[in-house]
N, C-alpha and C positions, 0 to 999 in steps of 0.2 A: 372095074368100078361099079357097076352095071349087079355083080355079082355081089359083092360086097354091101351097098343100098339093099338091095332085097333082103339078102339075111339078117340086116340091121332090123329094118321093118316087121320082117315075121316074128326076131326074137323081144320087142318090144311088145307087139301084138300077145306074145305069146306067155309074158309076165305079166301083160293083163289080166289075163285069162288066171294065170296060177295065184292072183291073190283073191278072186272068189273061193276057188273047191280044190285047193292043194296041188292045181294042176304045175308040171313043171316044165320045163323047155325039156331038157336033156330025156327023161322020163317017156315021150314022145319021140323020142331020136330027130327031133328037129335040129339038134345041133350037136357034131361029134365031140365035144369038147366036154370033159370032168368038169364040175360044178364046184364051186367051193361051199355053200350052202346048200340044206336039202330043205324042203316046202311043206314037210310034214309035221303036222300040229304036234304039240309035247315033247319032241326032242331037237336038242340041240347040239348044233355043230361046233368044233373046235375050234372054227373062227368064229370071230364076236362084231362082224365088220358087213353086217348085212344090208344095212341102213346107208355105208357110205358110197358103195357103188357095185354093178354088176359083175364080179370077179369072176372072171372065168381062168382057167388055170393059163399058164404061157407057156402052152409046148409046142405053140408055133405061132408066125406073123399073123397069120388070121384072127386067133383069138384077140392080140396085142389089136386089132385095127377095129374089134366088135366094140374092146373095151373102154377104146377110147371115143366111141361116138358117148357114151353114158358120160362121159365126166364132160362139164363144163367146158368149150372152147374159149382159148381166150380171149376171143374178141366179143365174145355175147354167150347170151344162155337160148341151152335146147327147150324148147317149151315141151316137144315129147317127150324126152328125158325126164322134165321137172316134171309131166303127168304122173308118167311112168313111176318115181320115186312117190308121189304124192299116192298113188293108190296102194304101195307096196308101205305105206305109214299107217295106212288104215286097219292092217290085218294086225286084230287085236285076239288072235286065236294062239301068235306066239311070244313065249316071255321073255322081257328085255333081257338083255346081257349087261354089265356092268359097265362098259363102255356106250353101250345106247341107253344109260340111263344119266352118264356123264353128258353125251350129247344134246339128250333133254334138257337138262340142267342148263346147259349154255345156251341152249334157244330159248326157254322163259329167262335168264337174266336177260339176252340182247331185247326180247320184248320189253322188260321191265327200263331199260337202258332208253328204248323207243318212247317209252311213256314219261320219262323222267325228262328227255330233251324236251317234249312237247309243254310238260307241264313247265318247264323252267322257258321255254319262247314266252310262254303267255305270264310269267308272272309281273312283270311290268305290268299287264293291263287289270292283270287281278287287284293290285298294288292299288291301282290307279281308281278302279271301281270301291274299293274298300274306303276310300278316301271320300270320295262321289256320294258313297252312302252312310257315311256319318253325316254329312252337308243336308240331306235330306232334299237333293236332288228331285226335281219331277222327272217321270218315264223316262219321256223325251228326251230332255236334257241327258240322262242318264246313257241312253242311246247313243245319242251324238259322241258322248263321251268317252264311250267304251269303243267304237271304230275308230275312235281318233286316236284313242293309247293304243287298239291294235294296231294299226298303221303305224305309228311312229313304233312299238316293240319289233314289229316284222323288219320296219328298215333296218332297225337297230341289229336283229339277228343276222338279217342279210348280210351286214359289213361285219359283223364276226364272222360269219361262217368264210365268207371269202377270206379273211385274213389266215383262218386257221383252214384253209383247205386242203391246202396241200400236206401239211399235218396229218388231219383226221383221212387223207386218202392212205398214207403210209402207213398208218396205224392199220388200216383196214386189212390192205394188201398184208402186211405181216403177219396178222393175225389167220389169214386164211391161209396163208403159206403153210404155215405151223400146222393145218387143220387138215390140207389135201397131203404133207408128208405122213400123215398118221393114218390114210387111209393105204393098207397092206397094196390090194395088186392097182391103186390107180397111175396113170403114165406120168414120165418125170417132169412133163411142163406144169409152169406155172398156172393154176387156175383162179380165176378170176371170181371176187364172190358173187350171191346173187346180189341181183339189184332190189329185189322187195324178200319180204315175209309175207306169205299169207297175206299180198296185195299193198301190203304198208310199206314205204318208203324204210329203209334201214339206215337210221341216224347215232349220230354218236352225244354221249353228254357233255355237253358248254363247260367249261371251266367253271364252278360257283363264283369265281369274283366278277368272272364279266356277267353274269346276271344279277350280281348283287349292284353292280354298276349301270346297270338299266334299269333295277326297282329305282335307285337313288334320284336317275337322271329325272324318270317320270315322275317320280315324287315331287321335285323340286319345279316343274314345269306348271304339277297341278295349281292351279290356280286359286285361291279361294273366292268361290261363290256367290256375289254377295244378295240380297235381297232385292235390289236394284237389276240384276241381272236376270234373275229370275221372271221380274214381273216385266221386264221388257220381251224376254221371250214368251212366255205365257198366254201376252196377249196382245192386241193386234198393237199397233204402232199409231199414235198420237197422229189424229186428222185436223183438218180445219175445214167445216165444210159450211155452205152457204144454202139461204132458204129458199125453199121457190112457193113462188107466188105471192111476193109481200106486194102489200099496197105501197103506192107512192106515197112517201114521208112518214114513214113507218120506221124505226130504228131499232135494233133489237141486237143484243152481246150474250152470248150465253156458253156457259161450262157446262158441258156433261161427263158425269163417273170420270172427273179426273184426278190422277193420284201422281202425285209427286213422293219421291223415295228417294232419296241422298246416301247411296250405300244400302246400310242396314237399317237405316231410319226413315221413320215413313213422316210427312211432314204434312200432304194432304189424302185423307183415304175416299175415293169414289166421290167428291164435290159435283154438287150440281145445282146450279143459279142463276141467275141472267139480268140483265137491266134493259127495263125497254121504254120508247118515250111514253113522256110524262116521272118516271121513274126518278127520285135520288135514294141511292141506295148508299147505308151506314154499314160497314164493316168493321165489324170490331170484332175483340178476343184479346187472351194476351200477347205479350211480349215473346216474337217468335213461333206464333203460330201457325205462322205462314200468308198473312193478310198480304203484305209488299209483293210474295209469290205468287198470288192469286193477282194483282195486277199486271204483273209484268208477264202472266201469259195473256191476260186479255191483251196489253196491247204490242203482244207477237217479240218483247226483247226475249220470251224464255219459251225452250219445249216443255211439258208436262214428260211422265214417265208414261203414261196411256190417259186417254182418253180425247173430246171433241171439243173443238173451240166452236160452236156456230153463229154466223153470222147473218146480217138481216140482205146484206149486199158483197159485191167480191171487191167491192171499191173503199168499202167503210173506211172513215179515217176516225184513229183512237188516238186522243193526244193524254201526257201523264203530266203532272206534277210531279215530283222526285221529295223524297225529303233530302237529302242532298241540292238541292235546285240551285244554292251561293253557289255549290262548286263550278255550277256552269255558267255563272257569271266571269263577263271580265272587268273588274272591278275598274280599273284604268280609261274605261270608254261610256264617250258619255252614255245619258240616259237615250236620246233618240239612238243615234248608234248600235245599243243595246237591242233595243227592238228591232231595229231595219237587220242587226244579225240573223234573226228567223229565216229569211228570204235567200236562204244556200241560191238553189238554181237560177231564184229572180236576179240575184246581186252581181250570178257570173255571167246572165245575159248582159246587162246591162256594162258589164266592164269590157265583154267583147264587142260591144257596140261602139266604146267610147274608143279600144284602140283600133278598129275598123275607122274611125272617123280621123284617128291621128295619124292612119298609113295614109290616108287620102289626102289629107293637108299636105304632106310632104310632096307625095308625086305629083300636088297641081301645080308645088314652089320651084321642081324642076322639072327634067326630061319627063314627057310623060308617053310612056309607054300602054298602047293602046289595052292591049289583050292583058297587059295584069291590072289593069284599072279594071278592066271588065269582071274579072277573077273579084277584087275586092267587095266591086258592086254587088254581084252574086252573092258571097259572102252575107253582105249587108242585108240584102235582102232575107235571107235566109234568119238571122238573127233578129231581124225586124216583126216576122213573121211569129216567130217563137215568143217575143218578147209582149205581143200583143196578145196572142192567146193565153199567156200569165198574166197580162194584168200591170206590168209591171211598173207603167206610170203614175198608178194610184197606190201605191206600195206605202206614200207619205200621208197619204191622207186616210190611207188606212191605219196608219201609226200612229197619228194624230187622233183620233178615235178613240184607239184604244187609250191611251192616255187622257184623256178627257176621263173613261170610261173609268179609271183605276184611281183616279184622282190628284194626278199632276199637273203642274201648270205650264205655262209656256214658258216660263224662267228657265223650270226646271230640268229640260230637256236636254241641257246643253252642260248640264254639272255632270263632274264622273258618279259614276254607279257610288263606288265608295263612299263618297257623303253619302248616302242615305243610309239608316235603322233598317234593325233585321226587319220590321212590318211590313217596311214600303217595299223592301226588294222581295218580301212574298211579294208582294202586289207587280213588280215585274215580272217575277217569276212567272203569277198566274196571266196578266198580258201576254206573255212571250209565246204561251199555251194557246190564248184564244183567237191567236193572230194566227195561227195553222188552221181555222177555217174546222174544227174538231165535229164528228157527230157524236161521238161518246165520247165524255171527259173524266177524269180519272185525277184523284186528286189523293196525293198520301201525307198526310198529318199538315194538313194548310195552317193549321192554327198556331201551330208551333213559334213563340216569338212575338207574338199579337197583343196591343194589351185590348180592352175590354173594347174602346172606340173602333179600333181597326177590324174586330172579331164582328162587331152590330153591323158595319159595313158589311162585311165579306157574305151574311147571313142574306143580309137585304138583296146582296149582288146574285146569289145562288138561285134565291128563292124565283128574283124575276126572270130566270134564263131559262129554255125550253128544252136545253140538251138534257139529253140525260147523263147520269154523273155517278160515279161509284166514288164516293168518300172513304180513308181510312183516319180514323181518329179518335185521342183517348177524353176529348173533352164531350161530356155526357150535355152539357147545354147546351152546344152546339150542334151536335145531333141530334137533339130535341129540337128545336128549333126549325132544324133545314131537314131532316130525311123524313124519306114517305116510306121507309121499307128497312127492315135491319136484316142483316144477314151474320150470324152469330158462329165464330169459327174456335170451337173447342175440341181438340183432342184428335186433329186433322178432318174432323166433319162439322159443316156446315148446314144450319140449320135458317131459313126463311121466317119471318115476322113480318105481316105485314104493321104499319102503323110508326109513330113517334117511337124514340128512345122512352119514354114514360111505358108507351102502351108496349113495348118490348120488355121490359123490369116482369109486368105482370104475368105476361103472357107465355112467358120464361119459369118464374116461378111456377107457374098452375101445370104448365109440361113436366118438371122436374120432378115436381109433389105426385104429380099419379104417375108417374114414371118409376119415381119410387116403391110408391105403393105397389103396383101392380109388383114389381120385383122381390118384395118383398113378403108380398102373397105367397107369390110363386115356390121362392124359398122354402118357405114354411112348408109348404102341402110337400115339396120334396123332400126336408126332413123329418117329416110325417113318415113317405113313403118309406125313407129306407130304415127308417126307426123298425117300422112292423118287418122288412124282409131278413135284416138282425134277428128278430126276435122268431121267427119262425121260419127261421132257413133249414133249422133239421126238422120240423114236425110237418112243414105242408112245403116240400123243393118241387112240389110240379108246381104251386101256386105263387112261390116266390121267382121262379123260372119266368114266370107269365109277368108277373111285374116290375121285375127287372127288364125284361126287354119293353115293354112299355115305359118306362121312365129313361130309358136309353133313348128311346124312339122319339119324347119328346123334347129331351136335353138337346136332339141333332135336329130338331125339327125349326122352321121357322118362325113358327108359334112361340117357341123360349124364347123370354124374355132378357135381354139382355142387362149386366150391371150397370146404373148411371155412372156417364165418365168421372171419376173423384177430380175435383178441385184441390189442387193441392194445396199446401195454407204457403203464402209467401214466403219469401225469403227472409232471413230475420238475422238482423247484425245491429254491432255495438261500437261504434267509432273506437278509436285506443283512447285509453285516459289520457287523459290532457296536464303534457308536463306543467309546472308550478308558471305562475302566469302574473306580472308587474302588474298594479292597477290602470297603468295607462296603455292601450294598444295602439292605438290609432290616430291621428288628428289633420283635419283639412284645415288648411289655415289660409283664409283670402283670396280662394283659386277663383282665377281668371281663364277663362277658353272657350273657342270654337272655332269650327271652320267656315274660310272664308267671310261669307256675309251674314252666317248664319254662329251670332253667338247663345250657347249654349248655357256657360256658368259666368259669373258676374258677382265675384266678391263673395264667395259664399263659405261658411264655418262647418265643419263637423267632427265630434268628439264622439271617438268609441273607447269603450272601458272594457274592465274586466266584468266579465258573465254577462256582456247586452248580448240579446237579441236582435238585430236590428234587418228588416225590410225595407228595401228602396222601391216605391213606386213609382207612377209618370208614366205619360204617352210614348208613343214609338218616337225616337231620334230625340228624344228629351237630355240624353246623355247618362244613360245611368250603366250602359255596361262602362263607356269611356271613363265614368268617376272609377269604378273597379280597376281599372288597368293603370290608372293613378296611384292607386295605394297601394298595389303591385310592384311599381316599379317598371310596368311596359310600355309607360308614356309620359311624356314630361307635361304640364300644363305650361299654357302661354303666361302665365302669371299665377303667382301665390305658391304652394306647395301642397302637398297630400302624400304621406307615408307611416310608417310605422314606427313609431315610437317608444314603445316597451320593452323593455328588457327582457331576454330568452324567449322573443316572440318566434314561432314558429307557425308561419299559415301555408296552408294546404289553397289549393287555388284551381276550381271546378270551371274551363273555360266553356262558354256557350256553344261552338263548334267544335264536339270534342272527336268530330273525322278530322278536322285539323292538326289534329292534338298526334292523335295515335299514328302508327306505321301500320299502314294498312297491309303490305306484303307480310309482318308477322303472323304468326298465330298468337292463339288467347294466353297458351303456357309461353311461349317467347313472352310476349309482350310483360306476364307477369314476372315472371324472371330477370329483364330487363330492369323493371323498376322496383326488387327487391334491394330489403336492405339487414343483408345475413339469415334472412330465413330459410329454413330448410325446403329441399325440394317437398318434402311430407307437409311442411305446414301450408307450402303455396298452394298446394292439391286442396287442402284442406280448407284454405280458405276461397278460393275457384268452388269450390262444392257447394257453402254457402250461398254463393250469388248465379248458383246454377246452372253455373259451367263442367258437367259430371259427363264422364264417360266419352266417345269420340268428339264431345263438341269443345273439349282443350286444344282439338290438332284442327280447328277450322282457322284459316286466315281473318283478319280483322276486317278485312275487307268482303266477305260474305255474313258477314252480321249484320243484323237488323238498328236500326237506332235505337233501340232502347237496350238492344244488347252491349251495345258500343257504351253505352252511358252505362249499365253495371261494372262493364269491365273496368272503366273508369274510377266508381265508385270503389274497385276493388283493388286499381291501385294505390288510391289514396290511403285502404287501410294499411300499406305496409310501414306509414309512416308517420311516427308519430307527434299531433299537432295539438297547438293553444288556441289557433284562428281558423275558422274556418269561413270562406269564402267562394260562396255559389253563386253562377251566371248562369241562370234557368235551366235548374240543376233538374226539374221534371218533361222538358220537352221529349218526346219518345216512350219517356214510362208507362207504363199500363198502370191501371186504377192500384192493384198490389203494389206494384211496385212503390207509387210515390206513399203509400200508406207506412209501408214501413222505413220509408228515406224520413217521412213526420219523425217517426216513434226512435228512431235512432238520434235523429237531431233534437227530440225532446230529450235526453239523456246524455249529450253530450256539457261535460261538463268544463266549459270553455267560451268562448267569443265566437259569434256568427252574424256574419253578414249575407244578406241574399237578395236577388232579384229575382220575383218569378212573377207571371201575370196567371199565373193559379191561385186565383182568392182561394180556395179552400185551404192547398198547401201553405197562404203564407196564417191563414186565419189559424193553424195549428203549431209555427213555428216558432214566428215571431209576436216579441212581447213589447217593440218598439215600431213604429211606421216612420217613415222620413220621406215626403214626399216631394219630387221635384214641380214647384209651380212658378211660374213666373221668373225662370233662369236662378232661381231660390232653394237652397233645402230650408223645408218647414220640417221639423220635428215633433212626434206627436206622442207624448209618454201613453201609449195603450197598446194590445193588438189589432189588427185589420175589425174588429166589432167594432170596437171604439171608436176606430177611424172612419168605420162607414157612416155609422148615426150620426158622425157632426154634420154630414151634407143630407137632408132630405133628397134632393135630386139623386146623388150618389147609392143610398140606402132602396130608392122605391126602385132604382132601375137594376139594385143588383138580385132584389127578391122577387123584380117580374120575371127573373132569367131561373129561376127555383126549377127544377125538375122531380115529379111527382115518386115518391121513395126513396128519393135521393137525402141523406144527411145536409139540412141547412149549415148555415156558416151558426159557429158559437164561439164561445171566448177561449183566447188558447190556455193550455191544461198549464198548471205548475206543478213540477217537480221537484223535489225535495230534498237535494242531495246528499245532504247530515244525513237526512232520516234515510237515504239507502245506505252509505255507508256505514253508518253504525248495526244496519239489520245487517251485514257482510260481515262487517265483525262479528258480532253474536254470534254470526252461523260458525262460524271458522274456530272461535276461539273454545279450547278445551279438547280440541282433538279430532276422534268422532264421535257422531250421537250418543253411540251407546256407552260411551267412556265408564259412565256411573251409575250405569243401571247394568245391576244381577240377571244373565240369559238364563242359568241353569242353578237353583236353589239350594242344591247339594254340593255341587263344585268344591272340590278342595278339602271335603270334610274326609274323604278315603286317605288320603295322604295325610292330612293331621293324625288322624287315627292312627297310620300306620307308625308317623314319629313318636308317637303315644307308648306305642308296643316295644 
């Protein structure tokens, strides 16, 4: 054995040796054995098998045990061997034979076979990135993304490769089978192939469908990206942090660089603003701008997508006004009631007390057990304790207060909520607020419902209180009036004023105008520039080179000036025409009502006709939506009647609470679709596009809309159908200025019967051509519009032109429209075809063809 190892050694040693300088084994008589190759450059021997193993002849067992150390054992590979074969590849001094160039062959396709498995592991993530980088991914993200699709393709590989292993190993073993019987003197066992190539693992190609089965799967995984994700990864994560070193009785609320994002939609971009005392701050913008959004993260019900909420204190308490705030009534309980509901924790003290005091009564009526009486006492005290560090006895006379303060009386306290007008239940509303003891008060569209009396109150009530207060609202006199500060929210950025709603008009303008200007400049000198790099881009290219990167440099620089945000012009619709219409529509005849002690109507007449206009005015709880719901049909009068009376009268009917109304679980397209009648899905898009519901904001729930959104969608389904009466309960509450300009301009064009209640002088001063006002449990009727009705009262007149806001459109006489005279310009237009019917485009026309019937 002994003997055997040695001569292996030396004849290995000694074909190292021969693939430098021709040396041979045999050549040297190191070994007796015939050769079957000879080592000498330029010729070639009759076998072609040089490359497969060291063949020595078999004319006896020695040779047969030399030759079997060279070939592959089966349980593993020789690494001297595989040296040995690797140095004897090198020697490029002899020419292949036909068979070792077949074997080449087979070793670049297995490489090629190596690269194709690799490249087809990774095509899932390649798949996956390609996807990634349409999205326009950051780095990072990109990063993230690409070890995640590697990860899930490797697992993916991994459970194929096991399923098909035993497969791809018998493939293998055959294949080498086939490869060591072609080699002439190697021994009859099986040899095993190797385990690498030239260090690289030897793999085999995957089936195409299971790869095609892993692009699929990752495809289907990739997610899409939305804008929202982006900027939540980007950048750090929405704080709330608090000031140090504020003085005592210092209050201070403030947004920085916060940006709310809804998917792909950005809603606020980098906001920053703040309310501090002494402060009431007016928020305004339009409809949907994100104003309702900007309170509800001050007062913590919402996160932003980035940015800091700061605070003046970690204790601040922020109370809101909702415009929703009826929803949170409960109509059924009284007025005090109502109030003492604020007091959640004070009200469960106080009921653990009372049944603490009804277990004691009983166990003094019988056995009295010492040690759980003690228990209860404990108890009691514990709840005692609690109840006195809230306050909790003065709870009434805290209530009492505020009611004084809002302007109820002690009657009143004791009626359900329901009796009262939408006015006064703001005015609970705003109660139920200030009884939370608020340092910032937060108020969304308070005016909503108010008439003129109620709105002087609220102004009076504002002006004397010390909090400070973030208003949103679209009544410009009322924010003239009460704020010290505007904060103006267009196009997701908000911009600071100090001063009145007046001194914001201006101050607004004078920004815009050299805002423009300056942009404007800008432009100009730019298409100066590129004017001249046009025109001498072939005659002087080092110097258009030079200024072209200078106008690059300052298009990306800070310095460019940015486009002012476009105002887009409102929305603009045309009620349907209005089928054929009886001269009589309507008539109140004798009505008798009210509730309880408080009567309302009292014998009262009214007549509406074909083409009135008619406005109902009066204070809060006077009864003017309850008349509407009369000639509706949603409520019976205690006496007399009220209904409709015309033939093929069809009214459309705008209720005051139109969250009431709608299904808030739908979305904008449900909800339209719902109240279609046979139009197509293209015209209902069509007409949502109108009232500027485009793009993802049809798949939003009803319930994530804003109030003024909810009253378009409203507005939009009344148009699907088509009406003679129309019938509005403060059809502009929520609107934004656009808005109710073009609900005017539409209602001035409709050609039909209109009744309305709005406490927007302006909107009725453009609508209506008739006033009917309730005085003295009376309709008075007053043949004019809201002008004419103001100049009969001096007092009425001086107090609504003290309320004038400085740029603001005064009240004037409402417009008439002419409706022969539009219909007859419709016909004109329409009749004969088109334009050009009878007018000659081309002066020769036709004369080729006569000529030619000539010939």
């Amino acid at each position: 054995m002994r003997l055997i190892l040695s001569e292996t050694l030396i004849t290995i040693s000694l074909l190292v040796l021969s693939s430098a300088d021709g040396f041979h084994p045999t050549s040297h008589g190191c070994c007796p054995y015939r050769p079957v190759f000879l080592a000498s450059a330029g010729n070639r021997h009759t076998n072609d098998k040089r490359k497969e193993a060291f063949l020595f002849g078999r004319s006896n067992d020695h040779c047969r045990r030399t030759t079997a150390v060279f070939a592959k054992p089966k349980g593993g590979v020789n690494d001297a061997v595989l040296a040995a074969l690797e140095a004897l590849e090198k020697q490029e001094d002899q020419p292949l034979s036909l068979k070792e160039l077949k074997e080449l062959e087979k070793k670049k396709a297995k490489e090629a076979k190596q690269q194709k498995q690799q490249s087809s592991d990774n095509a899932a993530t390649l798949a996956a990135m390609d996807i990634a980088e349409t999205k326009t991914i950051s780095k990072d993200q990109k990063k993230m993304k690409k070890e995640s699709k590697q990860q899930q393709a490797g697992d993916e590989s991994a459970e194929a490769d096991t399923k098909n292993k035993s497969k791809k190993e018998a493939k293998i073993s055959e294949k080498m089978m086939k490869k060591s019987e072609e080699i002439e003197e190697a021994p009859d066992e099986d040899l095993e192939p190797a385990a690498s190539v030239n260090g690289a693992s030897t793999v085999t190609a995957d089936a195409p469908e299971e790869n095609n089965d892993a692009v699929a799967t990752s495809q289907q995984e990739v997610k899409e990206v939305t804008l929202e994700d982006r900027i939540r990864k980007e950048r750090p994560p929405p704080r709330i942090r608090v000031m140090e070193g504020v003085q005592p009785g210092y209050v201070s609320l403030r947004l920085e660089d916060v940006t709310v994002t809804f998917r792909n939609q950005h809603v606020l971009k980098g906001v920053t603003w703040g309310v501090e005392t002494g402060d009431r701050v007016g928020l305004v913008g339009a409809n949907g701008g994100g104003k309702t959004t900007q309170l509800r993260i001050l007062c913590g019900d919402m996160e932003s997508t980035s940015g800091d909420v700061v605070k003046s204190s970690k204790d601040l308490r922020v109370s809101i006004l909702r415009q929703e705030f009826v929803d949170e009534l409960d109509l059924e309980r009284s007025l005090f009631d109502e109030f003492m509901s604020v007091f959640t924790e004070e009200n469960q003290l106080l009921q653990n007390l009372r049944d603490v005091e009804a277990e004691l009564e009983q166990m003094t009526s019988g056995d009295i057990d010492a040690d759980r009486m003690q228990m209860v006492l404990d108890r009691m005290s514990d709840f005692q304790a609690k109840a006195d560090v809230k306050g909790v006895y003065a709870l009434e006379s805290r209530v009492q207060k505020v009611m004084d303060l809002m302007g109820f009386s002690v009657e009143e306290a004791r009626m359900p909520v329901k009796m009262f007008s939408g006015g006064w239940k703001m005015r609970i509303g705003l109660g139920k607020v200030l009884l939370k003891d608020p340092n910032v008060l937060l108020l969304d569209e308070p005016t909503n419902h108010l008439d003129l009396e109620s709105v002087e109150w609220l102004e009076d009530f504002l002006r004397n209180q010390n909090i400070p207060m973030v208003i949103v609202s679209h009544d410009r006199e009322f924010l003239d009036q009460v704020c010290t500060k505007i904060v103006d929210t267009e196009g997701g950025i908000a911009t600071e004023y100090d001063g009145n709603y007046s001194k914001f008009l201006q101050l607004k303008k004078a920004r815009m105008d050299a805002w423009l200007a300056a942009y404007n400049a800008q432009e100009k000198r730019i298409k100066e520039e590129r004017s001249w790099i046009n025109k001498f881009k072939d005659k002087q290219p080092v110097a258009v080179k030079q200024r072209e990167a200078k106008l690059e440099k300052l298009v990306n620089s800070k310095d460019y000036v940015q486009k002012p945000p476009f105002v887009g012009k409102p929305f603009r619709f045309r009620f349907p025409d209005a089928p054929r219409l009886s001269p009589e529509v309507a008539e109140i005849m004798d009505l008798t009502h009210g509730y309880g002690n408080n009567r309302l109507f009292d014998q009262v007449q009214l007549f509406v006709g074909k083409g009135d206009r008619i406005a109902i005015v009066g204070p809060n709880g006077a009864g003017k939506s309850t008349l509407l719901r009369f000639l509706m049909g949603r409520e019976q009068p205690d006496g007399g009647s009220a209904e409709l009376i015309g033939l093929n009268v069809v009214a459309n009917y705008f209720e005051q609470n139109q969250a009431d109304v709608l299904d808030l679980d739908l979305t904008v397209s449900e909800t339209i679709q719902r109240a279609s009648n046979g139009q197509s899905y293209n015209e209902l898009r069509a007409l949502l596009g109108q009232f500027l519901f485009k793009g993802d904001a049809v798949d939003k729930k009803v319930g994530a809309l804003s109030g003024g959104e909810k009253a378009r969608l409203s507005l939009c389904c009344m148009m699907l159908r088509p009406a003679n009466v129309l019938v509005f309960d403060e059809p502009t509450n929520h609107l934004d200025i656009g808005a109710k300009e073009m609900l005017e301009e539409a209602l001035q064009h409709f050609d039909g019967s209109v009744v309305v209640i709005s406490h927007d002088r302006y909107f009725v001063s453009k609508v209506a051509t008739t006033i009917v006002a309730i005085e003295d449990k009376k309709l008075n009727r007053y043949e004019g519009d809201y002008k004419f009705y103001m100049e009969r009262s001096e007092e009425m007149r001086r107090k609504v032109e003290a309320r004038y806001v400085a740029g603001v459109e005064r009240i004037e006489s409402a417009p008439v429209i002419d409706f022969e005279e539009i219909r007859n310009a419709e016909k004109k237009k329409s009749f004969g075809g088109a334009k050009t019917a009878n007018m000659v485009s081309r002066p020769n026309k036709g004369i080729k063809n006569a000529n030619r019937g000539d010939k």
